[in-house]
N, C-alpha and C positions, 0 to 999 in steps of 0.2 A: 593272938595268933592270926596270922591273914597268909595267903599263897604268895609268898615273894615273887616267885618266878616260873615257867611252865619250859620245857625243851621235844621241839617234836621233830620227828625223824623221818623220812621216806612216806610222808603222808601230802597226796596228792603234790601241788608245787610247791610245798613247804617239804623241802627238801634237809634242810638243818633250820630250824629257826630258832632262836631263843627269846621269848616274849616275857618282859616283866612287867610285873603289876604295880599297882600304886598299891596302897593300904587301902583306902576308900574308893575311888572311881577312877577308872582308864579309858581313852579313847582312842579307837582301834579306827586309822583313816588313811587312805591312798585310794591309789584312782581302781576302778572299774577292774575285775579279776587280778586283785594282786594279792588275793587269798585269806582276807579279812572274812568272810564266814568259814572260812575253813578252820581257822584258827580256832573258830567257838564249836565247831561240829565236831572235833575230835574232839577233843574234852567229852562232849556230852555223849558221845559214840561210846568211850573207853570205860566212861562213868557208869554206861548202861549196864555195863558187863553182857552184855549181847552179842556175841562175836559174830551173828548173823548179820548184824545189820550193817558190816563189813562186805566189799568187793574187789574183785584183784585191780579195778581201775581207780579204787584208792589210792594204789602204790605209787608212788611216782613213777614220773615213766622211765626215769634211767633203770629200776630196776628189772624193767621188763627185758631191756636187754642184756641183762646177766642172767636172766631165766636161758637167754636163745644161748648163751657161753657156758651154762652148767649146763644145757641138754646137751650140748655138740661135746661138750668133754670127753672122756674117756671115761668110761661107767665103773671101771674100778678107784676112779676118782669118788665117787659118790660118799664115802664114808667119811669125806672129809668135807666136802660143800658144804657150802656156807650160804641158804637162801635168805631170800628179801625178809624184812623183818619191817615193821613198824614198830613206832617205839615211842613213850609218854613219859618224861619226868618230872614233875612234882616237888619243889622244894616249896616248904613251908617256913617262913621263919614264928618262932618261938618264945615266948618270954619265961621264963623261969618257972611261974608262978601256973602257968598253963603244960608244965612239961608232961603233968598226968596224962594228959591228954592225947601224944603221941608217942607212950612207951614202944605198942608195938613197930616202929618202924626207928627205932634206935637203932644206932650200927652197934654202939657195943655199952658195957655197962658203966666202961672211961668216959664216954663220949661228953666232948663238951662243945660249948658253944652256944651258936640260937638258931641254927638252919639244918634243916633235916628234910630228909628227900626221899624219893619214892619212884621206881620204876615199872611200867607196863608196858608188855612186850604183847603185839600179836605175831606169835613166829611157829613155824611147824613144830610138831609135836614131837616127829622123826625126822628129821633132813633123810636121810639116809633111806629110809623104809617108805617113805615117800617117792623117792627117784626110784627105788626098785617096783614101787607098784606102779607108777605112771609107766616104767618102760614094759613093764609084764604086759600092761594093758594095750600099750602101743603095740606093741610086736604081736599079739593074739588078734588087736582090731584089724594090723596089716595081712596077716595072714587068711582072716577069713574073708577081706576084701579082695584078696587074689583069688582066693577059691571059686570067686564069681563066674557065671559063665561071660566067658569072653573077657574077663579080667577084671581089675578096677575102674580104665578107663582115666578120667581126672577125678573122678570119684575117692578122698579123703574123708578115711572113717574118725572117727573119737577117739583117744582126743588124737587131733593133730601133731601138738607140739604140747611144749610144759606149760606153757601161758593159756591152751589152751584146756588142759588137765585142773591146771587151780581156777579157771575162771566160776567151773562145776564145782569142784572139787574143795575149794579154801577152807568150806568150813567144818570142811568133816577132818581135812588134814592140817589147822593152824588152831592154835590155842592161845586162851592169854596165860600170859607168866607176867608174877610179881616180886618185885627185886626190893633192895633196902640200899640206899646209896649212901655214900658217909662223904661228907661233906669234904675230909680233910685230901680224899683223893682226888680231888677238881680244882682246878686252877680260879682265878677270882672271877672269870667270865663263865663259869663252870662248864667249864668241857674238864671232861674225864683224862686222866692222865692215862698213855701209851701201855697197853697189859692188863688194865684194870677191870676185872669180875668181879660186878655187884654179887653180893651173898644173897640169895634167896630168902623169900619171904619164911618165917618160920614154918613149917608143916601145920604144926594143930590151928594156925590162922586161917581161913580163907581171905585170898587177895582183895577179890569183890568188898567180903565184907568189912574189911580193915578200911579199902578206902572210902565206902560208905559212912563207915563211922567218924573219919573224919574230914568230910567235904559234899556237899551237897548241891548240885550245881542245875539251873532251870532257866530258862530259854523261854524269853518272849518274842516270837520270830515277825518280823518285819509282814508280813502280808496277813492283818489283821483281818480284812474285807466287811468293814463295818460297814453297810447299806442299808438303804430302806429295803426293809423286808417286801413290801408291797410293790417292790420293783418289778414291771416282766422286762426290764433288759436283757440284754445278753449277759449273764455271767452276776445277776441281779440276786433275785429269791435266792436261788440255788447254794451261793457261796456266801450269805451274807448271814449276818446275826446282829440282831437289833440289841442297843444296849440293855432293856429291861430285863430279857433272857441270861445277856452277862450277868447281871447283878442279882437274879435270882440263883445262879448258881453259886457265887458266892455267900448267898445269904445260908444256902442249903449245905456249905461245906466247913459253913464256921458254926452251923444253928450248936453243935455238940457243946462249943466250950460256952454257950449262952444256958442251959440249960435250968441253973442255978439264978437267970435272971428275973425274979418276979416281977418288976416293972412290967419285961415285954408280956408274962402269963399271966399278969392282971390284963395289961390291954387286950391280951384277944379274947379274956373271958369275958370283959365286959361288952366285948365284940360280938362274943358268940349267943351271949344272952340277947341282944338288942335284936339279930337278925331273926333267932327263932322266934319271937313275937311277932316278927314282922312274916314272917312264913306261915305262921299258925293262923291271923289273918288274912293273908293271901288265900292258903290254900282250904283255908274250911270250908266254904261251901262246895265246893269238887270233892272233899272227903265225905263230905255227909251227903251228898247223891250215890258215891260207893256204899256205902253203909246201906243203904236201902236196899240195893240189890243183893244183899246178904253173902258179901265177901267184908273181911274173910270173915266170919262167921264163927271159926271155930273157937268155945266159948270167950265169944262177943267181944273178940279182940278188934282193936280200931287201929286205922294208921296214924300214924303220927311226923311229920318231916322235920326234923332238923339240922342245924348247920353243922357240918363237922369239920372246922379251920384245925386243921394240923400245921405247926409252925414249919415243920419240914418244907412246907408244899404252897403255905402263904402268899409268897412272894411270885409266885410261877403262875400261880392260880386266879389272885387276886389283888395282884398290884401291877403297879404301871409305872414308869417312868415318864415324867413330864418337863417341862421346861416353863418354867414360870415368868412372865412380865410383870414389872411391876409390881405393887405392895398391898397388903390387905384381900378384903375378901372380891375386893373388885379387879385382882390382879386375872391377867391372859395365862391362860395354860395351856402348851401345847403340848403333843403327844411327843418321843425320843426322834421318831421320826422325821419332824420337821425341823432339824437341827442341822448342821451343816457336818461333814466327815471328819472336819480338825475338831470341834470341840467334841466329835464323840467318841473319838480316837483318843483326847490327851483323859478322855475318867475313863474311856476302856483301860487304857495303860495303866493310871492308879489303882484300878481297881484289880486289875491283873496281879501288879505287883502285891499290893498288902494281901491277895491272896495266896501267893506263892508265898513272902515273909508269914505268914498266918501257917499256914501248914509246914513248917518249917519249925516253927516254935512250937505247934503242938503236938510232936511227936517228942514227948518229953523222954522217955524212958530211949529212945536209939537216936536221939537229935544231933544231928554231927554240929561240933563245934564252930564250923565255918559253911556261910551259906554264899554263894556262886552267884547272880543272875546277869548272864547276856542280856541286853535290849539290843534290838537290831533295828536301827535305821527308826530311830523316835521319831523324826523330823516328816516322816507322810502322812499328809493333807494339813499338816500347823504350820500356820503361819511363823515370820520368825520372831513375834515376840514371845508367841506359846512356844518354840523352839526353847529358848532363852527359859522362859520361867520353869519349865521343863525341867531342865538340864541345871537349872539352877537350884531345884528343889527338892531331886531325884531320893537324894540320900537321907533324906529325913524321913522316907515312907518304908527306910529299913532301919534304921537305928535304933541302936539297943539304950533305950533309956538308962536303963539301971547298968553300970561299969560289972560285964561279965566277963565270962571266957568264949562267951559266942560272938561274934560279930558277922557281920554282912561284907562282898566288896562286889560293886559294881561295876561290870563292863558294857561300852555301849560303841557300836559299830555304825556309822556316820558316813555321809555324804555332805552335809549342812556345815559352811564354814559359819555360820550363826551359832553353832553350839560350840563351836570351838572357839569362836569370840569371848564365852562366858567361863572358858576353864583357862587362857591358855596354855602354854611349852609342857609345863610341866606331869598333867598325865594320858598328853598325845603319843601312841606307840602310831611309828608311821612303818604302812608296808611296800617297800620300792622292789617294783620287778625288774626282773634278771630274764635275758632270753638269749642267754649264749650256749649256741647248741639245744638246749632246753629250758624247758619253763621253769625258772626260781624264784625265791623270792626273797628277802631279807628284812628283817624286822627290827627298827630304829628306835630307841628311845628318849624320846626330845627332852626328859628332865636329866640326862648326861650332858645335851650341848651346853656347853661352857662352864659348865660349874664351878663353882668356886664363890668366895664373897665378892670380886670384883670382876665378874662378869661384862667380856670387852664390849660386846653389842647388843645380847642375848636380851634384856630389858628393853633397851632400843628398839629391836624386831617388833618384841611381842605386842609392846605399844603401836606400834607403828602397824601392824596386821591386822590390832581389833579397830583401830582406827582407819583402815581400808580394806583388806580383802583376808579371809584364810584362805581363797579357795587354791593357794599354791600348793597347799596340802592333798589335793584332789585332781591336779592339772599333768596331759602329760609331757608340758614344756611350759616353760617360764618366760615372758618378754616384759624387761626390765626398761621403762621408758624416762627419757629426761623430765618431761613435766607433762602438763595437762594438754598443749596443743598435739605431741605426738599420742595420749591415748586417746586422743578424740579422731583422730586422723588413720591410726593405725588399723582397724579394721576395716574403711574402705581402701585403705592400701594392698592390706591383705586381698581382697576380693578380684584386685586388680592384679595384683604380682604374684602370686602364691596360693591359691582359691583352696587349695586341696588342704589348705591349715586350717580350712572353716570345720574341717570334718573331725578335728582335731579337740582335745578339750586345752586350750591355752587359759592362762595365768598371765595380765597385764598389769603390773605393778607400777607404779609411778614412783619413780625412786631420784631423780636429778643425777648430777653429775658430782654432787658434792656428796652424795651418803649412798650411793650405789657399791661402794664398793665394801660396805656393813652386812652389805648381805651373802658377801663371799664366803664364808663361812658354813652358812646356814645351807648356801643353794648346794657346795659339795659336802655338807653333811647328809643331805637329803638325795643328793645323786641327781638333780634336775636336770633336763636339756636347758639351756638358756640362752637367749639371747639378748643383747645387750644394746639397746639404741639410744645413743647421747651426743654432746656434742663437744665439737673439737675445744671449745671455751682459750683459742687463742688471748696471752696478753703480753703485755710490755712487762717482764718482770725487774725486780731489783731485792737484795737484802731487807731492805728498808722502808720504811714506808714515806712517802713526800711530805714533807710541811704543808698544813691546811690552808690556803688563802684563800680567808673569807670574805675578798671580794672578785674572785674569779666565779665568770657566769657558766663554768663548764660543768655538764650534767654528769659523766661518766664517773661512778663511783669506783676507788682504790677495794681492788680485789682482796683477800689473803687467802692463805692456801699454805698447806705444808710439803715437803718435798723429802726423799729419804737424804739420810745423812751420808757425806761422802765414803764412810769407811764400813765395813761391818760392823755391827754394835752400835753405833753412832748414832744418836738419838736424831729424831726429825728435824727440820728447821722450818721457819719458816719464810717466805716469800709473798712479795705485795708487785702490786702491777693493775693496769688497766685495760680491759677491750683492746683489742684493736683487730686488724685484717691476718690471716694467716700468713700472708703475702709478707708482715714485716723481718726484718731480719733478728735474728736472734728471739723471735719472740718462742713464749715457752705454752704449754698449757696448764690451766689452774685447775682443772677434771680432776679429780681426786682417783676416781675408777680407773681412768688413764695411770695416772700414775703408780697406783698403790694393788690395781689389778691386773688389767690386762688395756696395751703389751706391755705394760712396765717402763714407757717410756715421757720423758718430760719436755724434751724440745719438740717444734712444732715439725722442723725441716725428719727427722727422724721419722714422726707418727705418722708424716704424707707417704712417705719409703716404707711403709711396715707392710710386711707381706703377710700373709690371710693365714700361715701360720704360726705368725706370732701374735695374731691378734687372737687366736684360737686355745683352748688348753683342753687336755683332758681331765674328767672327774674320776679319780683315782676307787677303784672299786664300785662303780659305778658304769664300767662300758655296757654297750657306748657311747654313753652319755658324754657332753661336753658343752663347752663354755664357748662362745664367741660373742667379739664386742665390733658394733658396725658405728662408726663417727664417719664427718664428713669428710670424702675422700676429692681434692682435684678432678677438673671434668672439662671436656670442651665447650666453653658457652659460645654463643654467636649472638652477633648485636651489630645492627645497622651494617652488613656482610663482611664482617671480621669475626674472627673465631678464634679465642683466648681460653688457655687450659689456666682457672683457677678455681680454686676453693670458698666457700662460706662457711661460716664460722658458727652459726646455727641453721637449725633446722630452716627457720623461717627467709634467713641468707640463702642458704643452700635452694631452697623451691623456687626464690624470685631469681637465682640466678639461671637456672636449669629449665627455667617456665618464662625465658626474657619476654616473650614476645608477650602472651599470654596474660603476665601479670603487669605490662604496661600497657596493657589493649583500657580504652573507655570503659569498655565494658564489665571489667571487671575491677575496678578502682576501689570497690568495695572489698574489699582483699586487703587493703593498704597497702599494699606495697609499691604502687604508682608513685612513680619520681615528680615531688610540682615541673622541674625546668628534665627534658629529653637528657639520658644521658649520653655525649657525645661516644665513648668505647667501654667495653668492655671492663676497664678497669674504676672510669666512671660509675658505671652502673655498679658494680660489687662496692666501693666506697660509700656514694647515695644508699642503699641496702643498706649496711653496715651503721650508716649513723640513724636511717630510720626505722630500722629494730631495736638499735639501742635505747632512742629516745623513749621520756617520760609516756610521751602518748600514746604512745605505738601499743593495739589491744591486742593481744594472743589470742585471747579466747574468740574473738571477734575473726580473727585472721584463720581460724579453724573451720569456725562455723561457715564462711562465707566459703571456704572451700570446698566444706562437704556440700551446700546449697546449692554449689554450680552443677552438681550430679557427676563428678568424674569426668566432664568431658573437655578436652584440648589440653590437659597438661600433665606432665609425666609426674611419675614416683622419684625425690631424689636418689640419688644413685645409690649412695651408701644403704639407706633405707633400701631398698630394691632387694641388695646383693646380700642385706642379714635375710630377709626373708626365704628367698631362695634358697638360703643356706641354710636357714630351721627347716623349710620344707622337706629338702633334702633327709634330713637328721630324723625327725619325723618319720620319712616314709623307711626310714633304713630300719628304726627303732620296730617300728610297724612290720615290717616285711620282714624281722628275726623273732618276734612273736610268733605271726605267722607259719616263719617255717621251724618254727621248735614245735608248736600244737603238731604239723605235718609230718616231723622228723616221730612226733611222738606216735602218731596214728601207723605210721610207717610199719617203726620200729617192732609197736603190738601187733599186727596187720603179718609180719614176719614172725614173730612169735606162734601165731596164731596159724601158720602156715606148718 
């Protein structure tokens, strides 16, 4: 038995979300407020059965404003209103063999299958008897506030409005209710079909304790504040706890099931014997000067001191944690405290956990069959190979040895694209925010993309991510670069064209022109902004490839590349060709991403004429998110005072031809792109370029670095690079500025309510 899947309702900006679980561990990851703790605090909120620990700024905020359209209604409307509600489902899927286990939440005694579900509602008790006593109360507050001398004034009594009635008021007028859901009325994504009322929980059951009985769920929250206790910092002593205090509490919450261990009650007896001896010699002579003075005296009793180690209290009282050097009795022993925060943080966490698994399992007689634990954000103060071993290790320190009906499943809520190197696709839920009109959010399941046994890229990605970055999973825009000289370039580019993307969390991927567009897929699964910087990869194409003449001294290697097929259906083909100037005629590009993404186009003359939105797409459920791709675009160059509108064909074409002066100056020769012989115009110079980037020698990496070395001074940004930046920037600050004004719309909205 494990939690298939959980559905939560009008709970903060998780407005609908349906989050599924893996069987054993899930990784709960997207950028900065897109409601990845919320998703673990309601669970643990609902779980409480606490309905205090509830507030109306839970609610989402569109519900606040049907609170201001049920107040302004027509009050003989009220019998009929329908207030804000939150709401928790719960499917668990099931094996046969464990169905004991969840009779109470069967829908009926037919019931078949292996998924079974479970509803929790926080919704008023009375809709109806609630609006009659919020408006008794408003019309008695307005009236005694006119009775005022001199009237009210601006003076608004309690409650104001209805939002402002439940803010006080929720927990005397909202209740939890618990529902029994049947799987066969929810479609495969389980949403509820159109009419459908869950049947309530049986009466003689309590809801609370149904769902206690089966799921047990515990939170190890992210702000540990393991310090040196002996700290006086700010925010030191006060908030901190040494690990030997952890770990006596521990010792003190498991001592019960040791009980029966004589091992440990031979060791402290022979413990307790050794010390009294040693106390009876210590303190004798101080007893027998008492003794003279005739205490206590009454018949001629004597003191006596001895040790009293209680196993309870051992660990608290009389142990320490140390950290040991080296081997033998000549090994360094330091106190916990000289240990550094990641390693005292990854045995706090161990120890955390086996004690949360620990009390879990020893409450034999009400132990729910399935045990819960969030960890939140492992990854602070570890490094990322303890990240790794970590995450690598996690589920060993809950696993049920012996094949029961109990099991463990772990959630862990992340920033660290390290830890997700160690799991990948498969149990990342990723959570992409929505800011249309207001704050949402939508929850992805990355072991859905692509499924199947022949999975078109999905393998490819994942390799391809633990082998350079996860952090696309955390970023709130993606720039997709041709190779290593544009990632090495592109953040002083940034600085210079675009500054306001520094404030931004971007994702730089290195993807070429030949596999960029593998990620098409994945970036509108995910809903990413993106930008796309590659290059135009002009060549001479032809069907077929040339016969090899193995004694031609020419360097330029025969391209391949495939192209769509002329008709619908029509499978690919393929095409061969070599380099050359964009300038040629007929020539085609070999860009894969060009072709097979965006703009869809394969001749060169076409891709110079593409207008900004055809190079553009939108991501379909995902606004406003969107795709644009920047290649090198035609430009006015100037050389020896003639000025020629052409193209380069790479990045590093593109810079020498847009930087003539600049990168033919002495000075900067170290660059390579300096022509040995002057070149006489313009079309010279692009040709020279063209064969001295192509060439064997020619060092990219070399040609980056010496760029950045010059510090940004005297040469521009190629064009096309320029105008994608500005164009993320753009998208960025839109993306940015409808967050903004949804939090605002939201503050508003209650702010009116509340009026």
């Amino acid at each position: 038995m494990h939690l298939h899947s959980y559905r939560l309702k009008n709970y903060r900006r998780l407005r609908d979300v349906h989050i599924e679980l893996a069987s054993d561990i899930s990784i709960f990851v997207g950028s900065n407020n897109s409601g990845k703790t919320s998703a673990t605090q309601a669970i643990i909120m609902f779980l409480s059965g606490a309905k205090d620990r509830f507030t109306l700024f839970d609610f989402s905020s569109h519900t606040w404003q049907q609170l201001n359209e049920i107040e302004a209604a027509d009050p003989s409307w009220d019998s009929s209103a329908e207030l804000p509600k939150i709401s928790l489902d719960l499917w668990f899927e099931v094996n046969a063999a464990d169905l004991y286990l969840v009779m109470p939440i069967l829908p009926s005694s037919a019931w078949e299958g292996n998924m079974v579900g479970m509803r929790i509602e926080l919704a008023a008790r009375s809709p109806s008897e609630l609006l009659q006593r919020f408006r008794q109360r408003k019309a008695a507050a307005v009236e005694r506030a006119d009775a005022l001398p001199g009237g009210p004034g601006d003076y608004k009594p309690w409650p104001k409005s209805l939002a402002d009635y439940l803010e006080k008021e929720l927990h005397n007028e909202y209740e939890f209710r618990y529902f029994v859901l049947d799987r066969a009325r929810f479609n495969p994504a389980l949403v509820e079909e159109a009419g459908y009322e869950p049947a309530a929980l049986a009466a003689e059951s309590s809801g609370a304790a149904v769902l206690r009985s089966l799921i047990r769920v515990d939170c190890l929250n992210a702000q540990r504040h393991l310090a040196d206790p002996a700290s006086r910092s700010e925010g030191g002593a006060g908030r901190s706890e040494d690990l030997s205090r952890r770990l006596s509490r521990f010792y003190e919450r498991n001592l019960v099931q040791r009980e029966e261990d004589h091992t440990a009650l031979r060791a402290l007896f022979n413990s307790e014997a050794g010390l009294n001896d040693h106390l009876k010699d210590v303190f004798k002579e101080t007893l027998d000067r008492i003794a003279t003075l005739g205490y206590p005296g009454l018949n001629n009793t004597r003191l006596e001191i001895k040790s009293a180690l209680n196993p309870a209290s051992v660990m608290s009282q009389d142990a320490r944690i140390h950290y040991v050097l080296g081997d033998g009795d000549d090994a360094t022993r330091l106190p916990d405290s000289y240990n550094g925060l990641g390693f005292k943080n990854l045995i706090y966490m161990v120890v955390e956990i086996l004690d949360l698994h620990e009390k879990w399992k020893a409450d034999e007689e009400k132990r729910s069959p399935l045990h819960l634990v969030f960890i939140e954000e492992p990854e602070a103060h570890l490094h990322t190979q303890l990240q790794q071993v970590f995450i690598r290790n996690v589920l060993s320190l809950v696993e049920e040895k012996d094949e029961t009906a109990f099991a463990s499943q772990v959630v862990v809520t992340t920033h660290s694209p390290h830890i997700l190197y160690e799991r990948g696709f498969a149990p990342i839920r990723y959570f992409r925010r929505h800011a249309e009109g207001e704050q949402t959010t939508q929850v992805l399941n990355l072991s859905s993309f692509q499924v199947g046994d022949a999975p078109k890229d999905r393998d490819f990605l994942q390799r391809y991510l633990k082998l350079t970055h996860c952090d696309l999973f955390f970023a709130d825009a993606a720039i997709l670069v041709e190779g290593n000289v544009e990632r090495l370039l592109l953040p002083l580019m940034i600085e210079r064209e675009a500054h306001t993307l520094r404030s931004a969390s971007l994702c730089i991927l290195e993807v070429s022109g030949a596999f960029g567009h593998r990620f098409k897929e994945l970036i509108e699964f995910l809903g990413i902004t993106t930008l796309i910087v590659t290059d135009i990869d002009s060549v001479t194409a032809r069907p077929a490839p040339e016969p090899v003449d193995e004694h031609s001294d020419e360097e330029e290697e025969e391209l391949e590349f495939e192209v769509p097929g002329d008709a619908a259906g029509e499978p690919a083909k393929k095409r061969y060709g070599k380099a050359c100037l964009p300038s040629v005629d007929g020539a085609e590009t070999s860009n894969q991403t060009l072709i097979k993404w965006l703009p869809k186009k394969r001749l060169i003359t076409e891709l110079l004429v593409a207008e900004d939105s055809e190079k553009t797409a939108e991501i379909a459920g995902s606004e406003p998110a969107k795709v644009f791709v920047a290649y090198q675009v035609a430009t006015d160059v100037s050389w020896r005072g003639a000025t020629t509108y052409v193209c380069g064909r790479t990045l590093e074409e593109a810079f020498g031809l847009e930087n003539a002066e600049w990168c033919q100056s002495e000075d900067h020769k170290g660059v390579g792109l300096k022509l040995k012989k002057a070149p006489s115009d313009v079309a010279a110079l692009a040709g020279g370029l063209h064969k001295r980037v192509g060439g064997k020698h020619f060092d990219k990496t070399k040609f980056a670095l010496e760029v950045m070395a010059s510090g940004g001074g005297g040469w521009v940004t190629p064009k096309y690079i320029k105008d994608g930046l500005v164009w993320l920037a753009g998208q960025v600050a839109l993306e940015v500025a409808q967050e903004a004004e949804a939090i605002v719309g939201a503050v508003d909205v209650f702010e009116e309510a509340a009026e």
